[in-house]
mmCIF file of the C-alpha atoms, coordinates in Angstrom:
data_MODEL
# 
_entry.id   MODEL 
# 
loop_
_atom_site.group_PDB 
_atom_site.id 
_atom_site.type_symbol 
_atom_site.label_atom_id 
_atom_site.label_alt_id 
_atom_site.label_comp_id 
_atom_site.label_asym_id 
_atom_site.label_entity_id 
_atom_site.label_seq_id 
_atom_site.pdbx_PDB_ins_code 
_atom_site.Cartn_x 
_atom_site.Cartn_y 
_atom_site.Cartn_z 
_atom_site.occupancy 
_atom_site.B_iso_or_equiv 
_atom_site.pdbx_formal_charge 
_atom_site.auth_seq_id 
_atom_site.auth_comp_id 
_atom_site.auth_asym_id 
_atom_site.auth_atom_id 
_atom_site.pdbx_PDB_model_num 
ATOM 1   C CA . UNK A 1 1   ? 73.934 89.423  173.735 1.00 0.00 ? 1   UNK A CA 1 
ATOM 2   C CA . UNK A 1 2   ? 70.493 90.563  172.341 1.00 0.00 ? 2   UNK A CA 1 
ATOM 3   C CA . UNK A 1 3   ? 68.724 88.787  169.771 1.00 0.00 ? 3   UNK A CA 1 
ATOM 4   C CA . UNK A 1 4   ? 66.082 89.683  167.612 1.00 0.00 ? 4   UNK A CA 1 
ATOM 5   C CA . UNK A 1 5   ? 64.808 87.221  165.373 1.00 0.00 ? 5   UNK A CA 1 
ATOM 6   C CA . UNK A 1 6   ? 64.268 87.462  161.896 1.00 0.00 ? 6   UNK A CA 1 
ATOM 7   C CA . UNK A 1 7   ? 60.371 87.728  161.714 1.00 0.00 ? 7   UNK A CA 1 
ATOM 8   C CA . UNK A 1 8   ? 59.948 90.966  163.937 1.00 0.00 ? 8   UNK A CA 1 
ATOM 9   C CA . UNK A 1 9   ? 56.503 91.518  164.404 1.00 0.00 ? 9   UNK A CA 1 
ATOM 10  C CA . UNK A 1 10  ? 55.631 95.451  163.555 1.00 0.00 ? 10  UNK A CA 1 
ATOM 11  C CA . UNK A 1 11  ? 53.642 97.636  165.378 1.00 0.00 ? 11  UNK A CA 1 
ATOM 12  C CA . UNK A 1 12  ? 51.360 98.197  163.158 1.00 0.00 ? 12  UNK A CA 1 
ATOM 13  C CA . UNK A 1 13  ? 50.425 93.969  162.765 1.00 0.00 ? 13  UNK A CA 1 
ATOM 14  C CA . UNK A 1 14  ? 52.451 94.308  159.996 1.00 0.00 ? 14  UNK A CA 1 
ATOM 15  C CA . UNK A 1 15  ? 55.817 92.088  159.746 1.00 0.00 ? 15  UNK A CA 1 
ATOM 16  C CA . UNK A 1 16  ? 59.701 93.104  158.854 1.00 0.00 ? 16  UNK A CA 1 
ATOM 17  C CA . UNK A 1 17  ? 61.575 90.392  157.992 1.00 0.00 ? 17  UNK A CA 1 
ATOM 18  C CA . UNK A 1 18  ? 65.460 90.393  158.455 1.00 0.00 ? 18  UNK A CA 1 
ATOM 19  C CA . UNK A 1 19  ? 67.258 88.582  155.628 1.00 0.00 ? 19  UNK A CA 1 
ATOM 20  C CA . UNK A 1 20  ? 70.474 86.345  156.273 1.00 0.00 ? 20  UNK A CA 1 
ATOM 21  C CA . UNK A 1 21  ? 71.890 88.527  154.040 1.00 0.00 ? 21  UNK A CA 1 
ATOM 22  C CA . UNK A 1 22  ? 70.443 92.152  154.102 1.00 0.00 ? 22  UNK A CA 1 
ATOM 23  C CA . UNK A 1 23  ? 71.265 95.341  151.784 1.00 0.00 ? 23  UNK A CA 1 
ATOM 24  C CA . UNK A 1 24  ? 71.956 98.956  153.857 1.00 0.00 ? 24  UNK A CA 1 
ATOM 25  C CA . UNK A 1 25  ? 72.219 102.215 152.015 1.00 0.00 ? 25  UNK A CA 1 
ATOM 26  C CA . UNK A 1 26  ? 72.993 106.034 152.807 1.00 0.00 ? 26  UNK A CA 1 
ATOM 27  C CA . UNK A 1 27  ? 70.284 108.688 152.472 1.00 0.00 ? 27  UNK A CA 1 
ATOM 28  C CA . UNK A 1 28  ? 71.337 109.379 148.783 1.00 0.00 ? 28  UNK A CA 1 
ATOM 29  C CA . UNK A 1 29  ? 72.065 105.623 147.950 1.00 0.00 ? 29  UNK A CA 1 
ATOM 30  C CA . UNK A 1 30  ? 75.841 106.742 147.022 1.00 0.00 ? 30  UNK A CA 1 
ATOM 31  C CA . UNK A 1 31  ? 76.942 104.070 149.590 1.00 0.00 ? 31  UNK A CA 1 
ATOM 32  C CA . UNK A 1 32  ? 75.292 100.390 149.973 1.00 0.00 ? 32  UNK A CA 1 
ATOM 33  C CA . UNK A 1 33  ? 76.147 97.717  151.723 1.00 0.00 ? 33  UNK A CA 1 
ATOM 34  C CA . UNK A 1 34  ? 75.600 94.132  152.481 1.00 0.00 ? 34  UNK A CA 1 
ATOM 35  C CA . UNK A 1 35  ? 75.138 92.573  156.088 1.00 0.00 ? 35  UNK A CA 1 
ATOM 36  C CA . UNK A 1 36  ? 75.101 88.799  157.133 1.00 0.00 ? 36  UNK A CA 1 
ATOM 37  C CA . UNK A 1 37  ? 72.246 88.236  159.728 1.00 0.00 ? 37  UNK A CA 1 
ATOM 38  C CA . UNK A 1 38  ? 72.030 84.311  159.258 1.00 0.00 ? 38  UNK A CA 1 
ATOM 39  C CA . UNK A 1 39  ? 70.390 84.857  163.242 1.00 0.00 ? 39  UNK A CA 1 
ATOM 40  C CA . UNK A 1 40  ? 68.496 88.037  162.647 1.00 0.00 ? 40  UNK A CA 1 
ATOM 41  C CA . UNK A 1 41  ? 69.635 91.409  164.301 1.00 0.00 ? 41  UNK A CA 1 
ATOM 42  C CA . UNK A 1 42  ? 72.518 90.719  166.958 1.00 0.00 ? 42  UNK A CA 1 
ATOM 43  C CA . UNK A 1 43  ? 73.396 92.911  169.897 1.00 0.00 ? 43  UNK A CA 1 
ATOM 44  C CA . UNK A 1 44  ? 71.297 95.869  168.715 1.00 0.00 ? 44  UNK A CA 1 
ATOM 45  C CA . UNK A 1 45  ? 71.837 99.032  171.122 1.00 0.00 ? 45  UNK A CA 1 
ATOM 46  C CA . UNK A 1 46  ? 72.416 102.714 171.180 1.00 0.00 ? 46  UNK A CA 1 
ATOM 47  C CA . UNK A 1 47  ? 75.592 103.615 172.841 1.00 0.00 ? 47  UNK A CA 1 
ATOM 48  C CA . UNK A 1 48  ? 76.013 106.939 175.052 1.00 0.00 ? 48  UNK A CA 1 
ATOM 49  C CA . UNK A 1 49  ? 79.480 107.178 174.461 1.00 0.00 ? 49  UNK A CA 1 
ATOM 50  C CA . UNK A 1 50  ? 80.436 111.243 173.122 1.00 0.00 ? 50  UNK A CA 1 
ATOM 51  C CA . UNK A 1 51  ? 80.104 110.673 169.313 1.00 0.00 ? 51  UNK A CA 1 
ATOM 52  C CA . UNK A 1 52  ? 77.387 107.412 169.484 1.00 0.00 ? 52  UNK A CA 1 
ATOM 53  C CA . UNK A 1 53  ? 74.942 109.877 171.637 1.00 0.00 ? 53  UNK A CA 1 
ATOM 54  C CA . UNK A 1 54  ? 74.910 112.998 169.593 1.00 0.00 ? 54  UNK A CA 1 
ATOM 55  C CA . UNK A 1 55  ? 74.327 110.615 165.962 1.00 0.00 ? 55  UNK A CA 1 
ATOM 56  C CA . UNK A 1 56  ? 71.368 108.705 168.113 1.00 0.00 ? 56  UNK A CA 1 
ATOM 57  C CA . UNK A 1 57  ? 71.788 105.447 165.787 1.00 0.00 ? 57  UNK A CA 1 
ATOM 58  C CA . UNK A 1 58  ? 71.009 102.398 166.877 1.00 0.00 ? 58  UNK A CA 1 
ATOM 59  C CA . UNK A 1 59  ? 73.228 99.719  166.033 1.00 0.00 ? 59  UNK A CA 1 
ATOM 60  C CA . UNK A 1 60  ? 73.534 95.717  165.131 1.00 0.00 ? 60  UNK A CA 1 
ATOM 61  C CA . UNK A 1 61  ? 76.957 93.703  165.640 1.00 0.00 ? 61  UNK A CA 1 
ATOM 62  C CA . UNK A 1 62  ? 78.288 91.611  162.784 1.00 0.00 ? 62  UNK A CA 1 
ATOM 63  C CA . UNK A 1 63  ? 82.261 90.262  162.337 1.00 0.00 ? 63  UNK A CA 1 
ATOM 64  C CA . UNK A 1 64  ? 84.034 92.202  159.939 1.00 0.00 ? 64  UNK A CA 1 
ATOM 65  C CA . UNK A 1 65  ? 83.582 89.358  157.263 1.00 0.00 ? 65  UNK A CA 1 
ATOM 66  C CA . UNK A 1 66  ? 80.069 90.160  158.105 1.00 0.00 ? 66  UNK A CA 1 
ATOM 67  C CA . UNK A 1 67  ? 80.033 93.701  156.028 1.00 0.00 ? 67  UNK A CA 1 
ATOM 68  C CA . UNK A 1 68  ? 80.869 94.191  152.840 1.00 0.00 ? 68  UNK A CA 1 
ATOM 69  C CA . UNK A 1 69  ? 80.749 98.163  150.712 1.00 0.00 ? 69  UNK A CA 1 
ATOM 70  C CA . UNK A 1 70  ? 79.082 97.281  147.645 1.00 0.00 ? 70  UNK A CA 1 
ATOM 71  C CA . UNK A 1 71  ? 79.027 100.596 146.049 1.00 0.00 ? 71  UNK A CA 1 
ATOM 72  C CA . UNK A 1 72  ? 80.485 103.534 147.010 1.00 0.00 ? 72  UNK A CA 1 
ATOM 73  C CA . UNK A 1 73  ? 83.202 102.765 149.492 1.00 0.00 ? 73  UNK A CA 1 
ATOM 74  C CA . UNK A 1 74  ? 85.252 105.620 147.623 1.00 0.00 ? 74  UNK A CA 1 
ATOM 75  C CA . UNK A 1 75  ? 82.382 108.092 149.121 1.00 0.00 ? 75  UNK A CA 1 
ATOM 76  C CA . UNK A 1 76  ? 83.311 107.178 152.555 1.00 0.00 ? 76  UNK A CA 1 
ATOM 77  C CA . UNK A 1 77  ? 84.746 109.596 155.031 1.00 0.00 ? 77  UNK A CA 1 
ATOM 78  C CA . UNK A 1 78  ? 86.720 108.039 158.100 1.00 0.00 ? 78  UNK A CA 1 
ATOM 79  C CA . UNK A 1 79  ? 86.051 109.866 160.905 1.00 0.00 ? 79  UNK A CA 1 
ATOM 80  C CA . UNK A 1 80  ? 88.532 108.885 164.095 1.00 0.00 ? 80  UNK A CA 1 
ATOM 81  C CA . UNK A 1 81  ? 88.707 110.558 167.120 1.00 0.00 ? 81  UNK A CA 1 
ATOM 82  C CA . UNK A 1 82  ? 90.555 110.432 170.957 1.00 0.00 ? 82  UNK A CA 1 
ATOM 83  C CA . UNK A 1 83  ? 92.269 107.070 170.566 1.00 0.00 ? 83  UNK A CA 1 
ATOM 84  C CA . UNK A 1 84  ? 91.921 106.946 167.510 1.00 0.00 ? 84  UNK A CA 1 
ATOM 85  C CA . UNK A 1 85  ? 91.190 103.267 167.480 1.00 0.00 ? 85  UNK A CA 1 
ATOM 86  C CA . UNK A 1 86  ? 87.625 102.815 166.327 1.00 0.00 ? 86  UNK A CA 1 
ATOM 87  C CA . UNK A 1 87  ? 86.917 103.561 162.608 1.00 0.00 ? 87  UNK A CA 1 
ATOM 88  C CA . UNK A 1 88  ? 83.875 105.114 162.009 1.00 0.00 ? 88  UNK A CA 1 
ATOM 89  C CA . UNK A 1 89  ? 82.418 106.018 158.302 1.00 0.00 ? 89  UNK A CA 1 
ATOM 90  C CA . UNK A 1 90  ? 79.810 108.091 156.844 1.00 0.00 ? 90  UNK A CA 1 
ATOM 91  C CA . UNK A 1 91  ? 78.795 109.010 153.186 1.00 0.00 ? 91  UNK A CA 1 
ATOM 92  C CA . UNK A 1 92  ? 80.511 111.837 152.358 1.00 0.00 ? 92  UNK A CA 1 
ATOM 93  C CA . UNK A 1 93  ? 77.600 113.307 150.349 1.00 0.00 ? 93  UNK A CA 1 
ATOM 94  C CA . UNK A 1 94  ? 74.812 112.933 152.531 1.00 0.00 ? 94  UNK A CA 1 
ATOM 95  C CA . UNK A 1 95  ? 76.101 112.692 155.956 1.00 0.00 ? 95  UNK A CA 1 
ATOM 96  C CA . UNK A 1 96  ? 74.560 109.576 157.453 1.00 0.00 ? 96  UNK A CA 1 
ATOM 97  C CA . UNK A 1 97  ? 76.367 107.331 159.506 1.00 0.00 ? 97  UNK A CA 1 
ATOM 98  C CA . UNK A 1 98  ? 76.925 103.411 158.143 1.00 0.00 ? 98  UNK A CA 1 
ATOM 99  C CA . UNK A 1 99  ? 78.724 101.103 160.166 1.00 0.00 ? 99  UNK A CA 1 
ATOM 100 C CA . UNK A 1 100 ? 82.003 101.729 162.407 1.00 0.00 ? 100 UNK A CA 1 
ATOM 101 C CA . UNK A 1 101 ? 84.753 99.224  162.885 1.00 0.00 ? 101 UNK A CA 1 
ATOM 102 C CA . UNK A 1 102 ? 84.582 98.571  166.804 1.00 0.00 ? 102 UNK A CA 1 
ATOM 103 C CA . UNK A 1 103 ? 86.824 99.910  170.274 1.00 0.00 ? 103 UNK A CA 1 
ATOM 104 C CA . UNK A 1 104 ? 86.411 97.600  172.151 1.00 0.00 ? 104 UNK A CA 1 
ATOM 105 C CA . UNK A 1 105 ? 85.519 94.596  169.472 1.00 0.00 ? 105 UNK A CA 1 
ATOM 106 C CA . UNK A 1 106 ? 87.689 95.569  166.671 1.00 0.00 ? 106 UNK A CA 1 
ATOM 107 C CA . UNK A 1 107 ? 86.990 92.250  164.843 1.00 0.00 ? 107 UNK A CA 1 
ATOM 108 C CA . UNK A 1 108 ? 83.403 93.095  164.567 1.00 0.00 ? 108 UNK A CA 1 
ATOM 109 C CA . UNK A 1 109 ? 81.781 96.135  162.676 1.00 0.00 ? 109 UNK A CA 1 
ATOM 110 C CA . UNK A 1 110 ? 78.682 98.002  164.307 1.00 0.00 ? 110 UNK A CA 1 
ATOM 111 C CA . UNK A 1 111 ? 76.270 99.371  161.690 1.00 0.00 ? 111 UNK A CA 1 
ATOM 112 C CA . UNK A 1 112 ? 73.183 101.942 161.207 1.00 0.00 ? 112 UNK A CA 1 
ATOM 113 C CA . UNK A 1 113 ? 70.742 99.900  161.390 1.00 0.00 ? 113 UNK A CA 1 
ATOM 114 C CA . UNK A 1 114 ? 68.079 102.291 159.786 1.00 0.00 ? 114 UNK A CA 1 
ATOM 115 C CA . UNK A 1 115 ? 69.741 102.136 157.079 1.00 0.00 ? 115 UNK A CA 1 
ATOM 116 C CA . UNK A 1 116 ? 68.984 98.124  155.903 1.00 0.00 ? 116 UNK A CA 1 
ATOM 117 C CA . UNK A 1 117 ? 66.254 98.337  153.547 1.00 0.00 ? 117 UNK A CA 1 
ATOM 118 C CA . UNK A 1 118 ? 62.587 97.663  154.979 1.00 0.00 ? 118 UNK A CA 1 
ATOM 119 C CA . UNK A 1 119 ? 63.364 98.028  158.061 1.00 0.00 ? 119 UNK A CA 1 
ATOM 120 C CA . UNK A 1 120 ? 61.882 100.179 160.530 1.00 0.00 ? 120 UNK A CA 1 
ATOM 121 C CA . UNK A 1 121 ? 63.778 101.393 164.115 1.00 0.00 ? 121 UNK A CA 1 
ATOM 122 C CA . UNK A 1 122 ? 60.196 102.255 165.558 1.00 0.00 ? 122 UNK A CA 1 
ATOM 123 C CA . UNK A 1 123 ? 59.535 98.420  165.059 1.00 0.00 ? 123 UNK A CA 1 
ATOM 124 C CA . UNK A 1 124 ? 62.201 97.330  167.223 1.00 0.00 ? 124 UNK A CA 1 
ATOM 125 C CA . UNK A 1 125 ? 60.816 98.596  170.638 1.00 0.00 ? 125 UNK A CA 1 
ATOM 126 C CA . UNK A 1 126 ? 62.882 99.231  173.434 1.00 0.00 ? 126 UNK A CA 1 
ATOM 127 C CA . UNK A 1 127 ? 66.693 99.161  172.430 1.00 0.00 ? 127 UNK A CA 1 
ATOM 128 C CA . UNK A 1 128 ? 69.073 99.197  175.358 1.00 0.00 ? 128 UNK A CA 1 
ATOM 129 C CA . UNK A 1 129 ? 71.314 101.739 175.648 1.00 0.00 ? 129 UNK A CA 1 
ATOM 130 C CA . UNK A 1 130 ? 75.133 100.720 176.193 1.00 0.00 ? 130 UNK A CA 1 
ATOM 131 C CA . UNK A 1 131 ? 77.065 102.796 178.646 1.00 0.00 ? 131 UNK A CA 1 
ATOM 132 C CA . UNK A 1 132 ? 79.841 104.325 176.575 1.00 0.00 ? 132 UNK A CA 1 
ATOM 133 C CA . UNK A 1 133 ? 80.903 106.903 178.611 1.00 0.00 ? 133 UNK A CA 1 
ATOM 134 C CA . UNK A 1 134 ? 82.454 104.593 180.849 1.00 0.00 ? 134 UNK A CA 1 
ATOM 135 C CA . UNK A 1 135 ? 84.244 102.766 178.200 1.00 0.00 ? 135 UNK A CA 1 
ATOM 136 C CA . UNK A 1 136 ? 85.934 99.388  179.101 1.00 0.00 ? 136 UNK A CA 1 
ATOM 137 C CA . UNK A 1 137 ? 88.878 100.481 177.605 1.00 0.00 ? 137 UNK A CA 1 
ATOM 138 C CA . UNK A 1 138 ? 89.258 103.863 178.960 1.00 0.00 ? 138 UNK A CA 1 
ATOM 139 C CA . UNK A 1 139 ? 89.468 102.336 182.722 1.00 0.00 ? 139 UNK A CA 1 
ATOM 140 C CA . UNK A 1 140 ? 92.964 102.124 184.461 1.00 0.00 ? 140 UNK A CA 1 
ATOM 141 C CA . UNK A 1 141 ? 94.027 98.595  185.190 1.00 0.00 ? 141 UNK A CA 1 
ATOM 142 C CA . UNK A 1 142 ? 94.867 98.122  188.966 1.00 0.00 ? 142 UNK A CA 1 
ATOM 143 C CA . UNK A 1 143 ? 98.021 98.324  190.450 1.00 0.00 ? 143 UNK A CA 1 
# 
């Protein structure tokens, strides 16, 4: 599991600091959102998976407990699709992509994480990219 710590130095020589508890809104601000980083950002990625590859977010990990709608949760769309098992939600007015309730970690929500306040995705640097396509749970168990 990836790490990054919560003094990130910037690209720029700037810093972004992560707080142990950071606020995430939509485009519009209709939706915000609280996340608990008490170790910074945790198992940030992109996914390639059919719906994670076309949206190009990257993501952090937190448990469910982790996440909490502050505002808006009533502007929310649920968007399931296939096995209908992951949840994933977007404001309805603006479009952009929060957080998703996870396949294959379904105690844990992913999140946008663009969308915390102050924080920059070009100040991350490389992100790895989590193969998706070949989903854990999508692979027959042997015989």
């Amino acid at each position: 599991m990836r790490s990054i710590t919560q003094k990130i130095m910037a690209s720029e020589g700037s810093t972004m600091h992560v707080k142990p508890t950071h606020k995430g809104t939509c485009h519009c601000g209709a939706v915000e959102f609280e996340v608990d980083l008490p170790d910074g950002l945790v198992d940030v990625h992109r996914c390639n998976c059919s719906i994670c590859g076309r949206r190009g977010a990257i993501v952090g990990a937190v448990p469910l407990a982790g996440l909490r709608v502050t505002r808006g949760a009533d502007v929310l769309t649920l968007y399931q699709f296939n096995t209908k098992t992951a949840k994933h939600y977007f404001c309805g007015t603006c479009g952009i992509y929060t957080h998703h309730q996870r396949r294959l970690k379904p105690h844990e929500y992913s999140f946008n994480v663009a969308c915390l306040e102050g924080v920059r995705i070009d100040d991350l640097g490389e992100v790895p990219i989590t193969d998706g396509i070949n989903h854990p749970k999508d692979r027959t168990p042997p015989v």
